[in-house]
C-alpha positions as CSV (number, residue, x, y, z in Angstrom):
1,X,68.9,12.4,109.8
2,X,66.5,15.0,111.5
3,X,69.5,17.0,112.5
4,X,71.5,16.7,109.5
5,X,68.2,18.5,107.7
6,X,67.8,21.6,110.5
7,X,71.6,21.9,110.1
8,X,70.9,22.0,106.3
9,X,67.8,24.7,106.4
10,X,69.7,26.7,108.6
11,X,72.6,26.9,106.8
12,X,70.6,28.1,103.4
13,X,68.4,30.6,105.3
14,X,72.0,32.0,106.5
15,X,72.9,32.1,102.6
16,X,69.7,33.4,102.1
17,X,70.1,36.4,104.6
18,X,73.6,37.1,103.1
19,X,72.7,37.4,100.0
20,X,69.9,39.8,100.2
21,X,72.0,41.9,102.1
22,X,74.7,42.3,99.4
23,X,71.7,43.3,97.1
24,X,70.7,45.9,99.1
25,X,74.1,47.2,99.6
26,X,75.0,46.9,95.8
27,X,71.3,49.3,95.1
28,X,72.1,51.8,97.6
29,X,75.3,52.3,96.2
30,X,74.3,53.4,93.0
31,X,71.8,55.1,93.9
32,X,74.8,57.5,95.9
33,X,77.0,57.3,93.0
34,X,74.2,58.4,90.7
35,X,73.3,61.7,92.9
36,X,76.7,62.7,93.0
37,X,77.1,62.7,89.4
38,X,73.6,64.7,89.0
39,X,74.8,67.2,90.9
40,X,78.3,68.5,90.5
41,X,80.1,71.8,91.6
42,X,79.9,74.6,89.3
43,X,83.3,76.1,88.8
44,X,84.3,78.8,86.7
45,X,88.0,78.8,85.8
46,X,89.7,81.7,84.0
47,X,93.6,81.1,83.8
48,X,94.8,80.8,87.0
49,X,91.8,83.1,88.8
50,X,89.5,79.8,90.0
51,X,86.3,81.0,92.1
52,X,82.7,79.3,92.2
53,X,80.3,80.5,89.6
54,X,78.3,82.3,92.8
55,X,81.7,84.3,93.6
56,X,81.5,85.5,90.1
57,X,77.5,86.3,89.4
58,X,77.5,88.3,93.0
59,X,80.0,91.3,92.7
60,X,78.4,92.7,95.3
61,X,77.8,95.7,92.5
62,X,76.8,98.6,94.6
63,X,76.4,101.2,91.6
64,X,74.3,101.1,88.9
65,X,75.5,100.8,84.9
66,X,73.4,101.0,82.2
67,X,73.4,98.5,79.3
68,X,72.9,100.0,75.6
69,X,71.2,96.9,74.5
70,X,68.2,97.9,76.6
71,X,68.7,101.2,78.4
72,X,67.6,99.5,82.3
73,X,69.6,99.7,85.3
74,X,71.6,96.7,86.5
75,X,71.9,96.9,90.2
76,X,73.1,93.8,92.0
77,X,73.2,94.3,96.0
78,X,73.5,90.7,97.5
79,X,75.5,91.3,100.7
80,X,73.3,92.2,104.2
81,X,76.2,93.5,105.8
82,X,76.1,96.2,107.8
83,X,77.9,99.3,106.2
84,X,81.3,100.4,106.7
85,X,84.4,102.4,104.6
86,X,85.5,100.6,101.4
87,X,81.8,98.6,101.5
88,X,79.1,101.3,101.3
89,X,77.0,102.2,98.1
90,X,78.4,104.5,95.5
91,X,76.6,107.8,96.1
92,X,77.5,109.2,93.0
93,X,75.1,109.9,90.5
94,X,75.2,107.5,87.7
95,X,74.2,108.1,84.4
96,X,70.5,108.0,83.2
97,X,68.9,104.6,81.6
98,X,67.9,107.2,78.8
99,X,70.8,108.1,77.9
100,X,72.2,107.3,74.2
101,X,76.4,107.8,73.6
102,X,76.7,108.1,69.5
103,X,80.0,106.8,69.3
104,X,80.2,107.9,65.8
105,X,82.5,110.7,65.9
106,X,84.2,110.0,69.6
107,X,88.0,110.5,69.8
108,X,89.3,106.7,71.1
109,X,91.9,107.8,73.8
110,X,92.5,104.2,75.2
111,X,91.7,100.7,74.9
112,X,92.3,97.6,77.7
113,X,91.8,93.8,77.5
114,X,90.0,93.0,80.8
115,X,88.3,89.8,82.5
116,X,85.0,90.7,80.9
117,X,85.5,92.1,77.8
118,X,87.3,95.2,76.3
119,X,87.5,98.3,77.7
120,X,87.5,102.2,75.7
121,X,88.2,105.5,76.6
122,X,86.0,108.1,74.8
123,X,86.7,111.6,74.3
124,X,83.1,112.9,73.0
125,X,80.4,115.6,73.2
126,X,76.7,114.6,75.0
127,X,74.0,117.2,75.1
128,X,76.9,119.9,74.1
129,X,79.2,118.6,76.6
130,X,81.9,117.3,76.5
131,X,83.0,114.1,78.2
132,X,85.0,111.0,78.5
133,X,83.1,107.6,78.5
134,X,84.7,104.5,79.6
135,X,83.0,101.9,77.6
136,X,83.4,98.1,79.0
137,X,81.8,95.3,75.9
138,X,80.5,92.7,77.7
139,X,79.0,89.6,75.8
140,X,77.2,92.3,73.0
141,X,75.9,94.5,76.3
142,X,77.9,97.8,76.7
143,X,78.1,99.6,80.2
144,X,79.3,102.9,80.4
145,X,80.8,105.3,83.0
146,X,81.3,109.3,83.0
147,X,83.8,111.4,83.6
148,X,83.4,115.1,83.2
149,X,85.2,116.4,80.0
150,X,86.7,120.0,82.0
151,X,88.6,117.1,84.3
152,X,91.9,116.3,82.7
153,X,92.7,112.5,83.3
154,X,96.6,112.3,84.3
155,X,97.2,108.8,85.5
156,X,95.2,105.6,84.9
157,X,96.1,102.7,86.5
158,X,95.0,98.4,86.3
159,X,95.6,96.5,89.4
160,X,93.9,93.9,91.7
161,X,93.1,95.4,94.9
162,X,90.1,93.1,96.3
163,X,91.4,89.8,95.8
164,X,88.2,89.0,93.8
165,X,88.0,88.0,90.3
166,X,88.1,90.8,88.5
167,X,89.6,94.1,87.7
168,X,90.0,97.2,89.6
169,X,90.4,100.7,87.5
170,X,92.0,103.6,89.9
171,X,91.8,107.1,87.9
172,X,93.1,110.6,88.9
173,X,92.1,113.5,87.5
174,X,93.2,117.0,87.9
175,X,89.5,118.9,88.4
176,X,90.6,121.5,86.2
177,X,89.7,124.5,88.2
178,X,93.3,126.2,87.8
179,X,94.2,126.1,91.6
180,X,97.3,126.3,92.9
181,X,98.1,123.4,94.2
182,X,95.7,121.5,92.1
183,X,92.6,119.9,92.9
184,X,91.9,116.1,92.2
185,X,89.1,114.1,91.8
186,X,89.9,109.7,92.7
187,X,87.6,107.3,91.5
188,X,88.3,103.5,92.0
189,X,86.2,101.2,90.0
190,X,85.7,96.9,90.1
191,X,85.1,95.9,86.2
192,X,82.4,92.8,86.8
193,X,80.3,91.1,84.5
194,X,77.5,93.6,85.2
195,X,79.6,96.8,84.3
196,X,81.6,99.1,86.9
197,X,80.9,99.1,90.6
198,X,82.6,101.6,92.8
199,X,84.9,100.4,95.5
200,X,85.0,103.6,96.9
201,X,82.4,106.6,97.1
202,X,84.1,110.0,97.7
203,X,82.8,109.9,101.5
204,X,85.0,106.6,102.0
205,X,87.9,108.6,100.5
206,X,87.3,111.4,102.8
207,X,87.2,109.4,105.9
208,X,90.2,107.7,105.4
209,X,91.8,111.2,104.8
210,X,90.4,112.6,108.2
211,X,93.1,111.0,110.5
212,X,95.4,113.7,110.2
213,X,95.6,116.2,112.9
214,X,98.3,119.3,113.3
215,X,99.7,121.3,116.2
216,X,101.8,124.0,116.6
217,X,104.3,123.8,119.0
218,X,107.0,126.1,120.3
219,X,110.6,127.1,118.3
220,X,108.7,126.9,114.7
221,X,107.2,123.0,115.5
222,X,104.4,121.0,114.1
223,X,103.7,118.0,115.3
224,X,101.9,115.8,112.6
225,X,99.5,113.0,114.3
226,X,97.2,110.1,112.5
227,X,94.2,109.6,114.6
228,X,93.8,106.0,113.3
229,X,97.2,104.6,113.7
230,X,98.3,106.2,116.2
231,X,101.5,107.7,114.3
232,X,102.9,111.2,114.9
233,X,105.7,113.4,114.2
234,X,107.5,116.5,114.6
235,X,108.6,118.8,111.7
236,X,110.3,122.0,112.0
237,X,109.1,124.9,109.4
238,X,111.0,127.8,109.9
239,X,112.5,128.6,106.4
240,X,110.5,126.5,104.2
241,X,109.1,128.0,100.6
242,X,111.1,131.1,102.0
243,X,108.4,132.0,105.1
244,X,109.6,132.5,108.2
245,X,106.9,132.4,109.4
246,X,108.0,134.9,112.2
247,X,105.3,137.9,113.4
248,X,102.6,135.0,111.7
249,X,102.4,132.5,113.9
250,X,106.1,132.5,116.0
251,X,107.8,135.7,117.2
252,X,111.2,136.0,116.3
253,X,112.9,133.4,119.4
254,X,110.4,131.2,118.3
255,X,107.5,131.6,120.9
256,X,104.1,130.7,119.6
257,X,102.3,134.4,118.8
258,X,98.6,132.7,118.2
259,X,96.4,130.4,120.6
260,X,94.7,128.7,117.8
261,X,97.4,126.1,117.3
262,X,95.3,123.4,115.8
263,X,93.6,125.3,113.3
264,X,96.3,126.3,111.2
265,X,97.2,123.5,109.0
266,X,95.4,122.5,105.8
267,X,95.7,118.7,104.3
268,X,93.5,119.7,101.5
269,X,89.8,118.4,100.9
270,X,91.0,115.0,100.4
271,X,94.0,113.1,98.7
272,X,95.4,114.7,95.9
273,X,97.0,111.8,95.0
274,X,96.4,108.0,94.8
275,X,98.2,104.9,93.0
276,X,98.3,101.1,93.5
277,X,101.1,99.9,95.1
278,X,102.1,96.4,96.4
279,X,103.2,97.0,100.3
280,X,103.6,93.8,101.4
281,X,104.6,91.9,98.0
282,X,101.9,89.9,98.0
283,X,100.2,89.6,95.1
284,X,97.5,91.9,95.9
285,X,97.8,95.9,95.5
286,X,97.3,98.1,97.9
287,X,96.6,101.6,97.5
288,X,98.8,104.4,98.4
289,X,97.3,108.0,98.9
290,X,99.1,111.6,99.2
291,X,98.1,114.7,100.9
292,X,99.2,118.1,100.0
293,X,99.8,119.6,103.3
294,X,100.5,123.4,104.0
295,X,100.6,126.6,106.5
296,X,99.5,129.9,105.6
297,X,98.6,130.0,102.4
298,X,97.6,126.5,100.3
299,X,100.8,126.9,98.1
300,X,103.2,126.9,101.1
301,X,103.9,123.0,101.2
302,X,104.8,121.9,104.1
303,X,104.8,118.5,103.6
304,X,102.6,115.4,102.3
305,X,100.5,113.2,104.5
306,X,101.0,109.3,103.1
307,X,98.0,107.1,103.8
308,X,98.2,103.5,102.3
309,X,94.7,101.4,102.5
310,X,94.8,97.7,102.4
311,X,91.7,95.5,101.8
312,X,90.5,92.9,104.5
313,X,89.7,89.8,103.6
314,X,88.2,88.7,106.8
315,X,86.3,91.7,107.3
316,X,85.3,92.2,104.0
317,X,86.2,96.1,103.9
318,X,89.0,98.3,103.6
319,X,91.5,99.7,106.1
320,X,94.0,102.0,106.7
321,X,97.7,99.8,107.5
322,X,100.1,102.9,107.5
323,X,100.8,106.2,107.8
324,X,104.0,108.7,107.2
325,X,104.2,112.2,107.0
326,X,107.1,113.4,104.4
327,X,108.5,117.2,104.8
328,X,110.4,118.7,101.8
């Protein structure tokens, strides 16, 4: 009978021990369940564009807009990385928080459903000057962005170029200045929540438009070379835009007449000519860049330098993927 009862009481302390273990188990569980539901991720989802709500709040907005509702900067610089082409701060001058557009009697040259709002194209006077203001409406906040009113704005183009949420505003504009060829001023925007942030400063422009390089060789040759691709070519000038270029630069059998073979080409101040194109068909745009390049005097084309920049998503920064030199 003695060991029938130990048999017993260990049995039920087994029970026992069992049974507290699956409380404890069942507690700890919902305790789990119930932190997981407290904090879930926040997503922001716009059509088929889905990116975390921090993706979307940190544009990395190197320039500064200027809301109308309170006339104070927005700047918004969250990334430490160092600097490099396609990732450095606007230096442009941006408009002052004082400023006050009366849109009263502006000319509306354009108008543009983007990801954050509308987007205007002004034609108006400020101070006695005249202007054109893009205009983004943002959630009852209005940013704006200048353009000098001598420029004459001849292409305007929409395209994703970054791969972020967002859109990207490429403008050209003919500077006005009644050159011959003419002169061009390029600005690429980002349109983010927080107004427009420049892709590109006009340094970042310029060094990507440095690569080219020029040599004159003998029987009327120029060899065309990118210094950051590597790509070169040979072109032969004798006859084009009716120069001969004999006495200038060749005598008449073609033997170089001049030792300063690597001065003579001009590929402009810059690119004269930019649009979005998609390269590699793959959903994100590249951009494609032209420059005017002569020999002798600026409106003897002798071809155009072709320079086509592709972001990097790994690197975070833009790059330069090709280059092709195109005579007439």
């Amino acid at each position: 009978m003695k060991n029938t009862q130990k048999i017993l009481i260990a049995v039920l302390a087994l029970v026992l021990i069992a049974v507290t273990a699956l409380i404890i188990f069942v507690k700890t569980n919902k305790t789990d369940e119930n932190n997981i539901n407290n904090n879930p991720t926040d997503i922001v989802s716009n059509e088929n564009n889905t990116v975390s709500a921090d993706q979307t709040d940190n544009q990395n907005n190197h320039d500064v807009t200027y809301s109308e509702s309170d006339n104070t900067p927005i700047t918004n610089v969250n990334d430490n990385k160092t600097p490099s082409a396609g990732n450095n701060p606007s230096k442009e001058p941006t408009q002052a928080a004082t400023k006050n557009y009366d849109l009263s009697s502006a000319e509306l040259m354009q108008s543009q459903i983007t990801s954050f709002g509308e987007l205007k194209l002004y034609s108006t006077d400020y101070n006695g000057k005249k202007i054109y203001l893009f205009v983004i409406d943002n959630d009852g906040k209005k940013f704006f962005r200048e353009i000098p009113g001598e420029y004459i704005i001849e292409n305007i183009y929409y395209a994703n170029i970054d791969g972020r949420f967002g859109d990207e505003l490429i403008i050209r504009a003919n500077t006005g200045t009644n050159t011959n060829p003419p002169t061009y001023k390029n600005y690429i925007f980002k349109i983010t929540s927080k107004g427009f942030e420049s892709l590109f400063s006009a340094s970042d422009l310029n060094k990507f438009a440095s690569g080219y390089r020029a040599e004159l060789k003998q029987g009327f040759n120029v060899k065309i070379s990118n210094s950051i691709t590597g790509y070169s070519k040979t072109i032969n000038v004798k006859g084009l835009n009716k120069n001969t270029y004999v006495g200038e630069y060749w005598d008449a059998n073609g033997n170089l007449t001049t030792n300063k073979t690597k001065e003579q080409v001009d590929f402009g101040d810059g690119f004269h000519f930019i649009e979005p194109k998609d390269v590699d068909n793959d959903g994100i745009y590249e951009i494609t860049c032209s420059q005017y390049t002569s020999l002798g005097k600026r409106s003897d084309c002798i071809g155009y330098a072709n320079t086509v920049i592709k972001y990097d998503f790994q690197k975070k920064e833009f790059k330069v993927i090709s280059t092709v030199f195109y005579s007439p």
